[in-house]
N, C-alpha and C positions, 0 to 999 in steps of 0.2 A: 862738189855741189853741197851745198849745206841748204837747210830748210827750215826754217821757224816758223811760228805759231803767231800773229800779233790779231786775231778774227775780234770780232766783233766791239770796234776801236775801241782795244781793252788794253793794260799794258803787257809789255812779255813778261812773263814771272819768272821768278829770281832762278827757280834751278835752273832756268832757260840760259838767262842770263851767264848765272855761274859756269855753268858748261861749255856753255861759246866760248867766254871770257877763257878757261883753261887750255881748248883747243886752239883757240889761236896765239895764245902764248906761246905753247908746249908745241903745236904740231902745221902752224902756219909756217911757209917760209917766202925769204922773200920775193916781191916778182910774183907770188902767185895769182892765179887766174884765179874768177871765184864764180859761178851761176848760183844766184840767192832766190829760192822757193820760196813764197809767203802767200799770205791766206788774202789777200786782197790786195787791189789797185789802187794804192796811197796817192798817185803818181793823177789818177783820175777823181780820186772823191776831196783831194783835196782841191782841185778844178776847179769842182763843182761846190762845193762848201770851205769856204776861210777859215770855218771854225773846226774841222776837220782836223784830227792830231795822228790819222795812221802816219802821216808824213815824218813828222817829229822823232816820234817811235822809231820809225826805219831806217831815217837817219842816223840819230844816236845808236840803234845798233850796228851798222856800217862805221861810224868815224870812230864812237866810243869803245865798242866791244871789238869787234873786229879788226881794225886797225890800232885800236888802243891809243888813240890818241887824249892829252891830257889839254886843261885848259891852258896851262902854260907850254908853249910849244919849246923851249929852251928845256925843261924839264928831262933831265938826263931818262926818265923812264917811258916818256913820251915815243909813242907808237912800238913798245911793248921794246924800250931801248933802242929806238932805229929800224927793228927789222921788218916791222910791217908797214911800210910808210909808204912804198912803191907797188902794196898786192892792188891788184883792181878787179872790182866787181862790173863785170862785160854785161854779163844779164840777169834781168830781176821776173823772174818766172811767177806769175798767177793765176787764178780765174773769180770766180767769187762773182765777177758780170760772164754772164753767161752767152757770150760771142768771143768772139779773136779780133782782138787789137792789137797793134804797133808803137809804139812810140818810138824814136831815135835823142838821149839825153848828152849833152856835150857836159862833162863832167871835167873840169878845170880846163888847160887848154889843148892839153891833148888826149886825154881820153873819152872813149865814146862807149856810150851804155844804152844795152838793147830793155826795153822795156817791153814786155808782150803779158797778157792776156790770153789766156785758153781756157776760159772757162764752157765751154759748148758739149761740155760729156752729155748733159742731162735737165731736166727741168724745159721752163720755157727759156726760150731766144728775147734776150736783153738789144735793144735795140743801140744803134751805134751812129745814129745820128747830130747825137746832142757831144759828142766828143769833141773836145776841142782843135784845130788845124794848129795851132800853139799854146804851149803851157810856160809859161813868163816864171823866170826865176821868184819875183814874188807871189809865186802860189805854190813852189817848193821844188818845182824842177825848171831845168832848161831845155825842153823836148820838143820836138817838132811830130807831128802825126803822119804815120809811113802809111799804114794800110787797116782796112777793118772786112771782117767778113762775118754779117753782111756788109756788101758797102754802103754807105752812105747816102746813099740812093735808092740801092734797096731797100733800106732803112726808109725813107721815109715813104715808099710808096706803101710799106707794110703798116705804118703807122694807119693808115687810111682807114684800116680795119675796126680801128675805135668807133668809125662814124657805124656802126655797125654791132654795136658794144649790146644792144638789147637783145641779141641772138647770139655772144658771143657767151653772154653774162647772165642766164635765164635768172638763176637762183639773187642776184644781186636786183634784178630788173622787180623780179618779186616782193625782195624786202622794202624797196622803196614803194612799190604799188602800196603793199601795207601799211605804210606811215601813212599816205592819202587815205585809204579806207577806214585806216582807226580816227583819222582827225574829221571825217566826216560820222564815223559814230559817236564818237564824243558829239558830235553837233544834234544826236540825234537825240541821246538820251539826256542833253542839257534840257529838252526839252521844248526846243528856238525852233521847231518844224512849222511855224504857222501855215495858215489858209494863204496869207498872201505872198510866199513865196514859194520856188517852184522843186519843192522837194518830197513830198509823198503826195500833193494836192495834181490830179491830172488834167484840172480846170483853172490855171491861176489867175489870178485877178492883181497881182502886184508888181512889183519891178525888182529888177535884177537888183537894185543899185541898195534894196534890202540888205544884203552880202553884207555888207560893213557894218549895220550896226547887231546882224546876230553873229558875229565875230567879236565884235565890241564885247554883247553876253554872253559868249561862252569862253571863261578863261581857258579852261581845260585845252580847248581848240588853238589859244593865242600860245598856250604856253608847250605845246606840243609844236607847233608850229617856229617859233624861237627854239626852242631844243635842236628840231631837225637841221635848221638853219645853223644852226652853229655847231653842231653837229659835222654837216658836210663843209663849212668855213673851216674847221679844225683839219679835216682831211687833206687841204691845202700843204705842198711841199712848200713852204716858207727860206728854205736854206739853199736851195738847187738853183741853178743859175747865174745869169749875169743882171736879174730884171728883179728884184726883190720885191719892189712897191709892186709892180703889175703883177706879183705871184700874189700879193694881198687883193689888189682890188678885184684882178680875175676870180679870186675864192670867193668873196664878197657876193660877186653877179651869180657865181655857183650858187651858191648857195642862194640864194633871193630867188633866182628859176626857179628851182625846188619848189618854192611856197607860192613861186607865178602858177606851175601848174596844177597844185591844189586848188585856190580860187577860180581858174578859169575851168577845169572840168565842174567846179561848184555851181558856177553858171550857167554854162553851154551843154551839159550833160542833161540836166535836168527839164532845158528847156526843148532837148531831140528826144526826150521820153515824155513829153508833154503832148507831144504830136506827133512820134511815130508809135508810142505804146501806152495812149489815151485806154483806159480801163483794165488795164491788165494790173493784177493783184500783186502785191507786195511791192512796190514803187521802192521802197526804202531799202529793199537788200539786193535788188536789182542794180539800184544805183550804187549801192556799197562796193557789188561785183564789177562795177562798171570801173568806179573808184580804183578800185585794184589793178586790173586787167589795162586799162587806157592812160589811168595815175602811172603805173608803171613804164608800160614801154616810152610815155611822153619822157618822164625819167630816168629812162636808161641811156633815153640818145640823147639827152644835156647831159648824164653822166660822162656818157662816149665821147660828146664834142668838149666837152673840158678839157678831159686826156689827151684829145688830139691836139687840139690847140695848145694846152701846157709845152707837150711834146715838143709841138715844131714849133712854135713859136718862141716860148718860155726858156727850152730845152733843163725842164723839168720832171719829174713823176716820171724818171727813168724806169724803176720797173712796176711801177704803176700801169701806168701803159704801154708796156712790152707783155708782163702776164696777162692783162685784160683779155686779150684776142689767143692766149693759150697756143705759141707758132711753137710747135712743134721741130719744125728745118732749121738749116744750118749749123750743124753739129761742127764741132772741128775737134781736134787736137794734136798735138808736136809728139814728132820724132825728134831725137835729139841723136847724134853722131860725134864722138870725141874719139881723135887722132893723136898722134904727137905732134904733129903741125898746127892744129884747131881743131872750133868746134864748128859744126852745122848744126842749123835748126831746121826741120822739113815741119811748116805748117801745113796739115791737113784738114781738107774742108767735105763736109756733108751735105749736100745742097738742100739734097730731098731726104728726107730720114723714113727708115722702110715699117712701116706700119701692119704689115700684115704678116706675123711673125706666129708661129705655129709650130708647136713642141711635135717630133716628129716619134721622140723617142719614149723613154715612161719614167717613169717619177723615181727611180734609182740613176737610169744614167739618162736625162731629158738633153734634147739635141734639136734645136728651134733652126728651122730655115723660114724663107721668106723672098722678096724679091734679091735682085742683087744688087749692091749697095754699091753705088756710083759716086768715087771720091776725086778730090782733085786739089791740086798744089794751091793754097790761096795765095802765094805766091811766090818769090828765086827764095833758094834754100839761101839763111843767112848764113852767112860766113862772119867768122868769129874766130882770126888767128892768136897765135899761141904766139 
């Protein structure tokens, strides 16, 4: 088993390199089997993005380093003189998405390479619907999709949870309320509160259709209002997918709701305190609270239904929309079993993760129990002969 470093699609650095490079001169032999640990699923982000270079990386260290192979394949020194030219790497071990994936890669014509995913120790559950059922030589491998836990189905009924993002995401539901609140106080101390429109006046005498041209006078308003918008247009996953233009124009209509629901609480708000809270004092920071409080949660569930939609439809904002809803379950991770015949791989899965865990013991020797923790095979133990 050998295991490198390539995180954060950065390249492996040199003593990495040097070191591989001397062990597999000095201490490869041929014929060898090899399980290759690394910090992330090249196999999947490059999938999901073309311009994605874990792939490249992981390659060259498999063909270059580890095999030793040179660009002239006649080249007497080529695959470290002949003797690594036959090892094969069976499985390419990671996590970094935070679920258990499968892949199966057909690696020239007879050999077959496991590709798994374990990342489910910790954090929140990366959702495993947007995975590919094929990944085409041209995006860097030749793999077919074995298994995912959750499945893919699970996956997307969990996604569902976005529609639900403004109790999911109090603190986010918040900051958005307050872009509404502050772009209606800018409006306030522009000074554009006339008699005829319906904003501290609990009598008005004008029309909604006012709106536009004290928008028009309050830059302040226009240019807070542009900000936000391109602001949440920026938040757009651009690279994920198979849909690039609709990843744009999807962010586009994002973003622009946003600024829907400031103008329409600017209307409608004012005109339900006009006539359910006719003489009650302080109109303007009532409405400010309103702004926050109603600005908010309207935009938290176009923030939700973006995610969702991205999600399923896009099969974008991977964990954009996997941590939004904070899922807790589906933990998993591998046992691994190596014989002189082969290897087994035992993935194990966590369906429900136990929550109610309580130190039983004291803070020199602490000892947490909790319910009991109900695991299960996600699926036949792989076989991996020798």
């Amino acid at each position: 088993m050998i295991g490198i470093d390539i995180q954060l699609n950065a390249d492996i650095d040199v003593p990495q390199l040097n070191y591989f490079q001397n062990l597999a001169e000095k201490e490869l032999k041929a014929k060898d089997k090899i399980i290759l640990a690394t910090a992330e699923p090249a196999w999947v982000y490059e999938s999901f993005d073309e311009s994605n270079s874990s792939n490249k990386r992981l390659k060259f260290f498999i063909n270059r380093i580890l095999k030793g192979e040179t660009e002239d394949k006649t080249d007497p020194e080529c695959y470290y003189k002949g003797k690594n030219k036959d090892i094969e790497i069976t499985t390419i071990l990671t996590g970094d998405l935070h679920h258990y994936s499968r892949y199966e890669e057909k690696v020239g014509t007879k050999e077959t390479r496991q590709l798994v995913t374990a990342g489910g120790g910790g954090a929140f559950m990366h959702s495993t619907h947007s995975l590919k059922e094929k990944i085409n030589p041209s995006e860097g491998f030749d793999a077919s999709f074995k298994k995912a836990f959750p499945s893919k189905s699970e996956s997307l009924s969990l996604n569902n949870k976005n529609l639900l993002f403004f109790f999911h995401g109090p603190w986010m539901v918040l900051i958005l309320g307050l872009v509404h609140a502050l772009s209606f106080y800018f409006l306030l101390i522009g000074g554009i509160q006339t008699e005829n429109f319906y904003i501290t006046n609990s009598n008005p005498s004008g029309s909604a259709l006012d709106l536009f041209d004290i928008a028009i006078l309050t830059p302040s308003v226009i240019l807070l209002n542009l900000t936000f918008c391109l602001g949440i247009y920026m938040f757009t996953d651009f690279k994920s997918g198979n849909h690039k233009t609709a990843n744009k124009i999807t962010g586009a209509v994002h973003g622009l709701s946003h600024i829907l629901v400031f103008y329409l609480c600017l209307v409608y708000l004012p005109l339900f305190n006009s006539v359910n809270l006719a003489g009650v004092p302080f109109q303007g920071l009532i409405l400010f609270i309103e702004m926050w409080v109603i600005g908010g949660l309207l935009s938290g569930f176009i923030f939700g239904t973006y995610l969702w939609f991205s999600s399923r439809y896009l099969n974008n904002h991977i964990t954009e929309a996997s941590s939004s809803f904070k899922g807790e379950d589906f933990k998993n991770f591998i046992r691994i079993h190596i014989s002189a015949t082969g290897t087994t791989i035992y993935p194990v899965g966590i369906r429900t993760a136990v929550k109610n865990w309580k130190n039983v013991g004291d803070e020199k020797n602490p000892r947490f129990e909790g319910d009991e923790v109900k695991y299960e095979l996600i699926e036949e133990p792989i076989q991996i002969p020798h």
